[in-house]
N, CA, C and O atoms as CSV, one atom per row, in Angstrom:
chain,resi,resn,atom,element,x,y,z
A,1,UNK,N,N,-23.948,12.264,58.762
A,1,UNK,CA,C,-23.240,13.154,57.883
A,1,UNK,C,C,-22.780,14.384,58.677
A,1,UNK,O,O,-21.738,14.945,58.341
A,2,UNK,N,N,-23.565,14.868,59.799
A,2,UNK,CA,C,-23.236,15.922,60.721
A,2,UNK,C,C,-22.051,16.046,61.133
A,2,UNK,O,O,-21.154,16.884,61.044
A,3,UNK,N,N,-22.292,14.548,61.846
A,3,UNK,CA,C,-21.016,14.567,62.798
A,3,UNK,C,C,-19.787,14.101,61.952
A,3,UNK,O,O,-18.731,14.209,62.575
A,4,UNK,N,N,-19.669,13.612,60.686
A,4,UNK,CA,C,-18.686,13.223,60.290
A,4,UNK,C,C,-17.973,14.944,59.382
A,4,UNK,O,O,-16.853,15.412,59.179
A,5,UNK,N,N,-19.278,15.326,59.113
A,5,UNK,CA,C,-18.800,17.138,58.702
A,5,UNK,C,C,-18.172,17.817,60.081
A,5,UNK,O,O,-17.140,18.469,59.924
A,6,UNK,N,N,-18.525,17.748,60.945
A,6,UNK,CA,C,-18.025,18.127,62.251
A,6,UNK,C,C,-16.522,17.538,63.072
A,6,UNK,O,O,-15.783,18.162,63.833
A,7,UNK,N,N,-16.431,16.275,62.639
A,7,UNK,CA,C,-15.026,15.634,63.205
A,7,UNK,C,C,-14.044,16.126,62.660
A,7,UNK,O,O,-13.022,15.891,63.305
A,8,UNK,N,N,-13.800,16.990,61.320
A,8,UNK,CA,C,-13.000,17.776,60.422
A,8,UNK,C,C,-12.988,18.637,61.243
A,8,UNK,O,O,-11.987,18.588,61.958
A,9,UNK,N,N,-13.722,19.481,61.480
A,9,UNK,CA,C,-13.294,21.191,62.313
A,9,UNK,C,C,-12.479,21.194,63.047
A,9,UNK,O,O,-11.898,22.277,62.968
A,10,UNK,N,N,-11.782,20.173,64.242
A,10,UNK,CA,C,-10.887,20.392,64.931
A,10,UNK,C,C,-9.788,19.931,63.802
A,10,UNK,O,O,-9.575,20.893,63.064
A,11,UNK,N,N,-9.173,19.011,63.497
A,11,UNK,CA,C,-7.953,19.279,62.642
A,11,UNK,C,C,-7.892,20.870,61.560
A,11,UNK,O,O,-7.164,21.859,61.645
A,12,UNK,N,N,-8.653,20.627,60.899
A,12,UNK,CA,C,-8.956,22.045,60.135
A,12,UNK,C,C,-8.796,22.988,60.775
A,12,UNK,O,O,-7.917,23.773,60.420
A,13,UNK,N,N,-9.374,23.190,61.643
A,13,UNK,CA,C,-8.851,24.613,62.683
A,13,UNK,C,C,-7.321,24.781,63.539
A,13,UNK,O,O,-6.757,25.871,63.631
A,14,UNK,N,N,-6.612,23.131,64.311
A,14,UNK,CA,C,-5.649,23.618,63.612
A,14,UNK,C,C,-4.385,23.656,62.706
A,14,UNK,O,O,-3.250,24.100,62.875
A,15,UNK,N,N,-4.814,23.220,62.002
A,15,UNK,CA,C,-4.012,23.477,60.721
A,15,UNK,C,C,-3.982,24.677,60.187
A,15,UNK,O,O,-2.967,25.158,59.684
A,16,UNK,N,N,-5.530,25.481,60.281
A,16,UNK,CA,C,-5.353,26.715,60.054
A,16,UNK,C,C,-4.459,27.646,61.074
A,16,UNK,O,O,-3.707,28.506,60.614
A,17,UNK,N,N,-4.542,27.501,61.991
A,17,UNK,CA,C,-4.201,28.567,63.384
A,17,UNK,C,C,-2.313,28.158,63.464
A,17,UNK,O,O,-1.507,28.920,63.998
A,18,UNK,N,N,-1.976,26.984,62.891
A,18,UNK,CA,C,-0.598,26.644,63.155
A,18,UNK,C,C,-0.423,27.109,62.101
A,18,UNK,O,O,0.501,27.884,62.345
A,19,UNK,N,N,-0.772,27.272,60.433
A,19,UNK,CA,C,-0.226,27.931,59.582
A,19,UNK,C,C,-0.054,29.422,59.720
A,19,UNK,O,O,0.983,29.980,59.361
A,20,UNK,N,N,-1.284,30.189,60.349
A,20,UNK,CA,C,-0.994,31.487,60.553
A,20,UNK,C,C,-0.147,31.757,61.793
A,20,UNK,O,O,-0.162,32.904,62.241
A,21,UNK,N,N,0.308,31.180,62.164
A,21,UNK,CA,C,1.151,31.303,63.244
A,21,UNK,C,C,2.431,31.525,62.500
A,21,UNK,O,O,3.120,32.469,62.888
A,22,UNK,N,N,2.827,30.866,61.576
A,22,UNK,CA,C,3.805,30.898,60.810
A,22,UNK,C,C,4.270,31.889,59.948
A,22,UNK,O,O,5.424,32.139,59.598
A,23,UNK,N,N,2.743,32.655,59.522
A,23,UNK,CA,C,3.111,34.054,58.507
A,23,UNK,C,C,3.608,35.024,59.537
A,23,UNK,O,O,3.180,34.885,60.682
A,24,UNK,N,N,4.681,36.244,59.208
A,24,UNK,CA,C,5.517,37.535,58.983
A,24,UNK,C,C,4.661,37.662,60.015
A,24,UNK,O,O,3.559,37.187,59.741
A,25,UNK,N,N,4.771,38.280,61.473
A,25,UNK,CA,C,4.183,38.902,62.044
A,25,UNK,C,C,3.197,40.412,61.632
A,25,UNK,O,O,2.043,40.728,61.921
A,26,UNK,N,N,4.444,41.208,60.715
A,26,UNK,CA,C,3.167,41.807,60.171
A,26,UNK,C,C,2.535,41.956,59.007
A,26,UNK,O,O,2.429,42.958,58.300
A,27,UNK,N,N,2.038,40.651,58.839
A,27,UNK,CA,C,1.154,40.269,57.895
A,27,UNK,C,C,0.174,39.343,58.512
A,27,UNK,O,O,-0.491,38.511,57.895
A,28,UNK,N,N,0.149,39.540,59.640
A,28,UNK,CA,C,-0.823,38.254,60.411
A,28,UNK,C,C,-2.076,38.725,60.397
A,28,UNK,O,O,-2.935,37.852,60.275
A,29,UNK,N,N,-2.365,39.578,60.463
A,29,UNK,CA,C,-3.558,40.529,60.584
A,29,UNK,C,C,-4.302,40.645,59.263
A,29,UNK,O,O,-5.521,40.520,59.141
A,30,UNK,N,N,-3.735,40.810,58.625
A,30,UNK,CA,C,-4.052,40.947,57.208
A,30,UNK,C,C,-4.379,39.407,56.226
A,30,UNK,O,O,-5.116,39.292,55.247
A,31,UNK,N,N,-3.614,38.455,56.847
A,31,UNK,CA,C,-3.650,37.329,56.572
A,31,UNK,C,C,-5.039,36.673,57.419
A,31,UNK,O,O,-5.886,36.137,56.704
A,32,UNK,N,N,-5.263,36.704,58.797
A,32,UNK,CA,C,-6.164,36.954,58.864
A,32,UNK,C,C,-7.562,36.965,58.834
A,32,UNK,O,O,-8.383,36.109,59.162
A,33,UNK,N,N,-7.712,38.403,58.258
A,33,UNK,CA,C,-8.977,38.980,57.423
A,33,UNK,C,C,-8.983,38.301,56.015
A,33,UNK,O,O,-9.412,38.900,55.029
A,34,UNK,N,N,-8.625,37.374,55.973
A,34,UNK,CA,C,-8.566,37.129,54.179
A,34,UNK,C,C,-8.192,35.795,54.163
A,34,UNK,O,O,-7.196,35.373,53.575
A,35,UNK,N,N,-8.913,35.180,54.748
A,35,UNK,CA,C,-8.941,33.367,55.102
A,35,UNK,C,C,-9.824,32.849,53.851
A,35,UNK,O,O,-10.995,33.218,53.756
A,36,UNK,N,N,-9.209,31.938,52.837
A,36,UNK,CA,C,-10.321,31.854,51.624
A,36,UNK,C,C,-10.165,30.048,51.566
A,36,UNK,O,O,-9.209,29.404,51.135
A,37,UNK,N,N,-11.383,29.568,52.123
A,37,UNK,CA,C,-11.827,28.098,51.646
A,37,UNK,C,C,-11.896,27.444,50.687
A,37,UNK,O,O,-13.059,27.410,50.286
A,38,UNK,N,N,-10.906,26.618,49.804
A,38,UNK,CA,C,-11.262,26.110,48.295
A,38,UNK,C,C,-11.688,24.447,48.326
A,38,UNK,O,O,-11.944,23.680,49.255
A,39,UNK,N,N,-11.648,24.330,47.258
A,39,UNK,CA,C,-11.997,22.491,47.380
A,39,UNK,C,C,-13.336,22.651,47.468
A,39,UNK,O,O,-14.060,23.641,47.573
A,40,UNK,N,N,-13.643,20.788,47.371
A,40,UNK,CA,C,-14.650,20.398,47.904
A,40,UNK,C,C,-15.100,20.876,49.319
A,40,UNK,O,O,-16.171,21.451,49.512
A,41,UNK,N,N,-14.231,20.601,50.249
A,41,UNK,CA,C,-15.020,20.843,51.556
A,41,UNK,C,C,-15.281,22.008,52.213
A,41,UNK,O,O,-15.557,22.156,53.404
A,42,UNK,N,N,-15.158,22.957,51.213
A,42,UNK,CA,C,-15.225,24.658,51.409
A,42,UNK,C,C,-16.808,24.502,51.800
A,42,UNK,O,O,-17.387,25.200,52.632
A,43,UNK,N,N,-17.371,23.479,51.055
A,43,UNK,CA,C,-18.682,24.151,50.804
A,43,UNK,C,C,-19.289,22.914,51.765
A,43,UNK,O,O,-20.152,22.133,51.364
A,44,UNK,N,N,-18.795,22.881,52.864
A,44,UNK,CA,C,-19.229,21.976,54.077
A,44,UNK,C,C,-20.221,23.394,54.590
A,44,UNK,O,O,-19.691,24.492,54.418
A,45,UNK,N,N,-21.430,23.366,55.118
A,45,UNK,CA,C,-22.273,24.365,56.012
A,45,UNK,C,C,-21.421,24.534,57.034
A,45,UNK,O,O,-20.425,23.907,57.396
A,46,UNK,N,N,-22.049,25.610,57.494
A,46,UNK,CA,C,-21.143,26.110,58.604
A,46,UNK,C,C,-19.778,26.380,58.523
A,46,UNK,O,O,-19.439,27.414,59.098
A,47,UNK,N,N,-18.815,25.681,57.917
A,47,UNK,CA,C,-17.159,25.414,58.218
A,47,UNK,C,C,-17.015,27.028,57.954
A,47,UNK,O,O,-17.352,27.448,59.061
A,48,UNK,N,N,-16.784,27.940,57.334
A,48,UNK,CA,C,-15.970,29.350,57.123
A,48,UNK,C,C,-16.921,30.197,58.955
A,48,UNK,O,O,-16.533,30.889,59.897
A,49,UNK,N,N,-17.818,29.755,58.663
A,49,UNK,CA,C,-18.343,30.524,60.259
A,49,UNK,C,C,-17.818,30.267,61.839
A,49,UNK,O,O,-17.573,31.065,62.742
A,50,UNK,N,N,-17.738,28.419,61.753
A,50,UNK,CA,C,-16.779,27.476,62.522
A,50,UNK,C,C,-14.919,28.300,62.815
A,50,UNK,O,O,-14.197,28.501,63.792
A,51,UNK,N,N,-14.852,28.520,61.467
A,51,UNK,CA,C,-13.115,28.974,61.308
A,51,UNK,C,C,-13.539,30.212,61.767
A,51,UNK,O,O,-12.930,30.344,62.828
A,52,UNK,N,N,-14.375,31.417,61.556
A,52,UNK,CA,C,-14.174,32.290,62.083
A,52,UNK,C,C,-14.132,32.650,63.164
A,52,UNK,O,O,-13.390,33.562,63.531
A,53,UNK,N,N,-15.188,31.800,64.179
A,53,UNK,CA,C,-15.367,32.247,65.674
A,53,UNK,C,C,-14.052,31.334,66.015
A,53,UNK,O,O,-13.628,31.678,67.119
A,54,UNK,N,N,-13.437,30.519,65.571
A,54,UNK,CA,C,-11.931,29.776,66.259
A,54,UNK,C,C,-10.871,31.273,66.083
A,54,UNK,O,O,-10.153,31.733,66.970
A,55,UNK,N,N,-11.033,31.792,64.754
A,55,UNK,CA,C,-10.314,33.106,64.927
A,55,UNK,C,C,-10.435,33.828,65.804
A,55,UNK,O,O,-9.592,33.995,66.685
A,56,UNK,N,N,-11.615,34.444,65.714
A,56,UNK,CA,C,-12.187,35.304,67.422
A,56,UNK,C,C,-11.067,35.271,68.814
A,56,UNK,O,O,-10.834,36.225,69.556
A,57,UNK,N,N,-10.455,33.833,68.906
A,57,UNK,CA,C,-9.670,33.787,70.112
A,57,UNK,C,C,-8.791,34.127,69.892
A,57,UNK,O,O,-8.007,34.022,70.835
A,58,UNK,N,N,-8.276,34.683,68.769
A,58,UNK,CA,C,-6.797,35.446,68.303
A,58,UNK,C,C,-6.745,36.781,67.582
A,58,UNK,O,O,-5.875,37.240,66.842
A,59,UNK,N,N,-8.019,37.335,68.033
A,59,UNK,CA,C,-7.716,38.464,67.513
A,59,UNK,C,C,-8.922,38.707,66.451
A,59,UNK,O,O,-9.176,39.816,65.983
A,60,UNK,N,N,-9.439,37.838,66.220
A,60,UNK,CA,C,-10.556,38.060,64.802
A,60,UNK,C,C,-10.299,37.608,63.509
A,60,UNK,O,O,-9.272,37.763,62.848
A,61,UNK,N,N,-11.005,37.215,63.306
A,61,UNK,CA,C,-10.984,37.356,61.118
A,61,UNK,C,C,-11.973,37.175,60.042
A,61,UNK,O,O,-13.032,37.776,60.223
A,62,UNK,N,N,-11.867,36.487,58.969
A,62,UNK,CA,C,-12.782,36.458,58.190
A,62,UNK,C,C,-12.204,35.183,57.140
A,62,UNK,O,O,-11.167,35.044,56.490
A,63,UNK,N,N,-13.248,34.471,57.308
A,63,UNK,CA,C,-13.124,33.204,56.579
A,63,UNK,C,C,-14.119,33.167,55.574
A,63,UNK,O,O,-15.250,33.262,56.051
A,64,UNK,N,N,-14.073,33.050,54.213
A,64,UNK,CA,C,-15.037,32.782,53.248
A,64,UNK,C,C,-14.616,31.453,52.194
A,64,UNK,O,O,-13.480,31.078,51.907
A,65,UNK,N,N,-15.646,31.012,51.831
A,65,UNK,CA,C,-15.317,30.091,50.841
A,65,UNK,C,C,-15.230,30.681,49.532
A,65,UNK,O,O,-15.686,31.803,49.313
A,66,UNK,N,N,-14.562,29.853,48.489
A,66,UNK,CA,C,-14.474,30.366,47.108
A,66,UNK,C,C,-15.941,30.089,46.069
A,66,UNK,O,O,-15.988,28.943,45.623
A,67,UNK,N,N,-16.652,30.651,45.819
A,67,UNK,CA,C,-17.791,30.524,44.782
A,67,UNK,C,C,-17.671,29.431,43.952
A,67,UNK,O,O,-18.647,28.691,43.835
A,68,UNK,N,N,-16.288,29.110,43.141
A,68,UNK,CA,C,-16.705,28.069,42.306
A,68,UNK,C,C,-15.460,27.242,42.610
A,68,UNK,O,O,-14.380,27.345,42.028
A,69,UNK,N,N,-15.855,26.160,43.902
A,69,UNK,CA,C,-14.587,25.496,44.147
A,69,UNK,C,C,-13.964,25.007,42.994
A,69,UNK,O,O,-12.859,25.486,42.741
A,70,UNK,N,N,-14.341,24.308,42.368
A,70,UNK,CA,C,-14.257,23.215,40.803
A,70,UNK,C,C,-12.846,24.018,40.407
A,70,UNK,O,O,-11.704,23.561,40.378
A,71,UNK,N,N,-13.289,25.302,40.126
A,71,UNK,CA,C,-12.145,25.962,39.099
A,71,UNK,C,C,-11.287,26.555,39.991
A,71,UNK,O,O,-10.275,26.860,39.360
A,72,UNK,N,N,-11.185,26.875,41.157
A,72,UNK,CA,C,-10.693,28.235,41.936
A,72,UNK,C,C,-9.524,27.882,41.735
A,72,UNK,O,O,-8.867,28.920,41.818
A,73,UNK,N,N,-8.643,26.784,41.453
A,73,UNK,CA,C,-7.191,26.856,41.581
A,73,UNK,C,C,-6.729,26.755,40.002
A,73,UNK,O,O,-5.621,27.217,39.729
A,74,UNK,N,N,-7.401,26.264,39.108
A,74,UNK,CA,C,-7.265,26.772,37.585
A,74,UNK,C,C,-7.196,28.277,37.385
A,74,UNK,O,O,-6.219,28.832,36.881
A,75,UNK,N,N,-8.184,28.849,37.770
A,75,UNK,CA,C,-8.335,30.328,37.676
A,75,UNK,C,C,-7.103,31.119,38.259
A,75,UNK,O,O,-6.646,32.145,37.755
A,76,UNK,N,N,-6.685,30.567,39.262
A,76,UNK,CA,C,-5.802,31.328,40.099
A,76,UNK,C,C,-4.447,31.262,39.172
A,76,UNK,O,O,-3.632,32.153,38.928
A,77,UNK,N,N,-4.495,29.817,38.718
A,77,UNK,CA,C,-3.253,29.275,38.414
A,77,UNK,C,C,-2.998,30.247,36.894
A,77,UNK,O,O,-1.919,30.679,36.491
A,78,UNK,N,N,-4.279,30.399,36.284
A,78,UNK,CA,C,-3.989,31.390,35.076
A,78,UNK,C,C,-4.040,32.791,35.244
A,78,UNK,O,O,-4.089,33.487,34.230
A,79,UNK,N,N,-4.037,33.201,36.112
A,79,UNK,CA,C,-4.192,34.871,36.365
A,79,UNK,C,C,-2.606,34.526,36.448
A,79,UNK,O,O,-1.940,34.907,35.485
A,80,UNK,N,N,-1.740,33.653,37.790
A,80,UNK,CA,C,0.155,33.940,37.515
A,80,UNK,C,C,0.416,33.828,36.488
A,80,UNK,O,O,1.208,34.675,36.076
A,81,UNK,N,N,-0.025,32.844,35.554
A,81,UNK,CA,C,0.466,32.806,33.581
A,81,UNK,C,C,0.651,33.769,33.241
A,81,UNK,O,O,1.689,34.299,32.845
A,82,UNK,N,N,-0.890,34.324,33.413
A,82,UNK,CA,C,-1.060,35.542,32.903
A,82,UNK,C,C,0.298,36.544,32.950
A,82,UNK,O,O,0.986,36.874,31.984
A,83,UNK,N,N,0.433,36.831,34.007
A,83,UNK,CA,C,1.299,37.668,34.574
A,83,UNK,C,C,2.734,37.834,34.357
A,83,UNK,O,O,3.540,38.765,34.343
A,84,UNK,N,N,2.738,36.509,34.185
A,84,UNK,CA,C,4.296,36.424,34.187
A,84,UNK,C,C,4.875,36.724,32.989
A,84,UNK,O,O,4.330,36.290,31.975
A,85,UNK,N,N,5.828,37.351,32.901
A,85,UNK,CA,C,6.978,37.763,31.880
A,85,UNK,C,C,7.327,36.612,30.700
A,85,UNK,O,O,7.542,35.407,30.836
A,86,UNK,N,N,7.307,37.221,29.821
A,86,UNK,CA,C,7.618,36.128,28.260
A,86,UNK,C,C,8.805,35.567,28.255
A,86,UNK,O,O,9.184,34.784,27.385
A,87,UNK,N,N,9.687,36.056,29.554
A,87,UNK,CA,C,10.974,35.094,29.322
A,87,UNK,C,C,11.063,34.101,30.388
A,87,UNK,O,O,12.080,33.447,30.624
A,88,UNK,N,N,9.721,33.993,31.161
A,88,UNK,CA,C,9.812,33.188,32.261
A,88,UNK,C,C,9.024,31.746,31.303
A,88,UNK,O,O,9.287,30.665,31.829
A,89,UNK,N,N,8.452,31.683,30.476
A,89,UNK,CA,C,7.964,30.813,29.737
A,89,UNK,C,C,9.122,30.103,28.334
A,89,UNK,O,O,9.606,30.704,27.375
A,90,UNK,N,N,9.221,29.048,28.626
A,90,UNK,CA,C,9.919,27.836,28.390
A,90,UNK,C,C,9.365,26.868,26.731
A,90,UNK,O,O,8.426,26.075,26.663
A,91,UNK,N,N,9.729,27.031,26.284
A,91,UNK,CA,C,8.917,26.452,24.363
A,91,UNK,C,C,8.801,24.901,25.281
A,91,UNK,O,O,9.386,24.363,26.222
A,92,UNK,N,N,7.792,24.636,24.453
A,92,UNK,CA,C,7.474,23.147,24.747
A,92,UNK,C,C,7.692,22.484,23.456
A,92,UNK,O,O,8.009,21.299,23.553
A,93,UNK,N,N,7.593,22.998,22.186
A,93,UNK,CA,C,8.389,22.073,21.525
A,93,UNK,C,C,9.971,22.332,20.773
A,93,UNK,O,O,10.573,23.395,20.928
A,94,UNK,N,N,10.222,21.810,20.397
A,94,UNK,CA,C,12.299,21.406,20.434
A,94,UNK,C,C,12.537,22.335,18.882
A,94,UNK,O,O,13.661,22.438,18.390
């Protein structure tokens, strides 16, 4: 189970490091410090500590996982609902 939790870290890392390569230069820094793990495999041991010292070679950051993977993208997804303007919402029935 180790090593099969472990054969992930190199793709994962970079996938991470080629996506931040990609954000606004200045927002890289900031992006960053604010590395957030969801899903199931957030909650692999080690992995946010793994991602952080791979950061280290670019400068630093901070990788955490999300507390309640299950919901984290429901939750997220209703805080934009939330937010959004009453004319951005569409009747669903006719």
């Amino acid at each position: 189970m180790k090593r099969a939790c472990e054969s992930l870290l190199p793709p994962i890392t970079e996938t991470m490091l080629d996506l931040l390569s990609r954000v606004e230069p200045e927002f890289q820094e900031k992006v960053q410090k604010n590395v957030i793990l969801a899903g199931g495999g957030s909650q692999i041991p080690g992995l946010a500590t793994a991602l952080e010292k791979a950061l280290g070679e670019f400068g630093g950051g901070r990788v955490r996982a999300v507390e309640d993977f299950v919901f984290a993208g429901s939750n997220g997804s209703l805080a934009i609902a939330t937010d959004a303007p009453e004319g951005d919402w569409e009747p669903l029935s006719a």
